[in-house]
C-alpha positions in Angstrom: 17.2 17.9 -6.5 16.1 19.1 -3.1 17.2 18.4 0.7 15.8 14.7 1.3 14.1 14.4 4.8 14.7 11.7 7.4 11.5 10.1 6.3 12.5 9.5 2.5 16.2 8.9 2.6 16.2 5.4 2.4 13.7 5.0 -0.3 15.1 4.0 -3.6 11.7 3.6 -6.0 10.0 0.6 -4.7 9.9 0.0 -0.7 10.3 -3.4 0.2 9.4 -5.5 3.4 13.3 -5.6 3.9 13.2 -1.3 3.4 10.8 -1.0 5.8 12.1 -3.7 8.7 15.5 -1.8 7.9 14.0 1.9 8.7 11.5 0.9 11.7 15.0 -1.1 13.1 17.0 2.0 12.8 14.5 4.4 14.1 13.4 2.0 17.4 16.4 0.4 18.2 14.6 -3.0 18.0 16.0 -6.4 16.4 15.1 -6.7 12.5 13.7 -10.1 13.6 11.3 -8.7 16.3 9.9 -5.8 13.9 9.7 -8.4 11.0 7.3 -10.4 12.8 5.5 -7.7 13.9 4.9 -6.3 10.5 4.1 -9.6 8.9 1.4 -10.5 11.7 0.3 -6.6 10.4 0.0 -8.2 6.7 -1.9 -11.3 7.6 -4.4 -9.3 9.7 -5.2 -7.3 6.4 -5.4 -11.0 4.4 -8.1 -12.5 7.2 -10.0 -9.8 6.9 -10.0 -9.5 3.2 -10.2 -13.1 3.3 -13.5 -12.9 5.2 -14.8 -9.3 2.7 -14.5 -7.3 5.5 -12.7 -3.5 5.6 -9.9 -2.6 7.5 -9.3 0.5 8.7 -6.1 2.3 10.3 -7.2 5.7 11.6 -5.8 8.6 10.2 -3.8 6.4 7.4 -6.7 5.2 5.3 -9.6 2.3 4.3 -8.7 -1.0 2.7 -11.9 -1.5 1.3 -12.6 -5.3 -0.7 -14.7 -5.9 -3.8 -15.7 -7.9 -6.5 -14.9 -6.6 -9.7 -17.1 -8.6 -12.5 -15.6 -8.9 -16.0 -17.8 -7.4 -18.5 -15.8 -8.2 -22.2 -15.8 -11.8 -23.6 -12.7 -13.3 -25.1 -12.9 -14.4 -28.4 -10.1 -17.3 -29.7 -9.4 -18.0 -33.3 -11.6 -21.2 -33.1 -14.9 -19.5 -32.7 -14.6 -20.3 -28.8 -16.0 -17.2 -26.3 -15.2 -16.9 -22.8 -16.3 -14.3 -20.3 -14.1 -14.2 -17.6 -15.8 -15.0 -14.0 -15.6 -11.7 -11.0 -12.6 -11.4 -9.7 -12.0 -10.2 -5.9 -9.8 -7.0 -5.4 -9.0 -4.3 -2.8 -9.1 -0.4 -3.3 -7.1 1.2 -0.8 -8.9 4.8 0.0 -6.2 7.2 1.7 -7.4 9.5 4.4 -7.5 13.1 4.6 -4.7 14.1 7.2 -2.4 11.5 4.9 -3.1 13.6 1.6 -2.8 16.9 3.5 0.8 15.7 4.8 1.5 14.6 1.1 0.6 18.1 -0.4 2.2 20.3 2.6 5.6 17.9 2.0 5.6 18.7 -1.8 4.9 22.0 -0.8 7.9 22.3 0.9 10.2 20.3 -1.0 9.2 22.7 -4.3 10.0 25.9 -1.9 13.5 24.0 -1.0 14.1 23.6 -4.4 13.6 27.1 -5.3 
């Protein structure tokens, strides 16, 4: 396995809310309370606006884009009942281009640590 950098050290699979108040906390020097707040006031920016179908976008990070997604198969149940499921709402998060590039030029260099 190659050389971890200071950006991926403290990830273990799935990044939490705790992982991410932990890192920010280290890396600023700010209380864990103070950054926690910040970061959930963050979160329920993104729920208003999905909330209210509108898109949110962080320049040079990416879109969160809402949508309704309508359920085309019916459900059959062993009593001859048949139920189409009504459109659900969902989000599709589109990544920007300077965020891939950074993704591909890390891998890059992780694969020519490794080697």
């Amino acid at each position: 396995m190659g050389k971890q950098t200071p950006t991926t050290e403290y990830i273990d699979g799935t990044i939490t809310l705790k992982d991410i108040v932990k890192y920010i906390a280290k890396k600023t020097g700010k209380p864990s309370d103070e950054i926690k707040l910040i970061i959930r006031e963050f979160l329920d920016c993104i729920i208003m606006a999905y909330r209210l179908n509108h898109r949110v976008k962080i320049f040079d990070f990416g879109i969160f884009i809402p949508y309704t997604a309508y359920q085309t198969n019916v459900t059959s149940y062993p009593d001859g009942t048949k139920k189409r499921e009504g459109p659900t709402r969902k989000i599709r998060f589109k990544i920007s281009r300077r965020v891939t590039n950074r993704i591909a030029k890390e891998k890059k260099l992780a694969k020519n640590i490794e080697e």
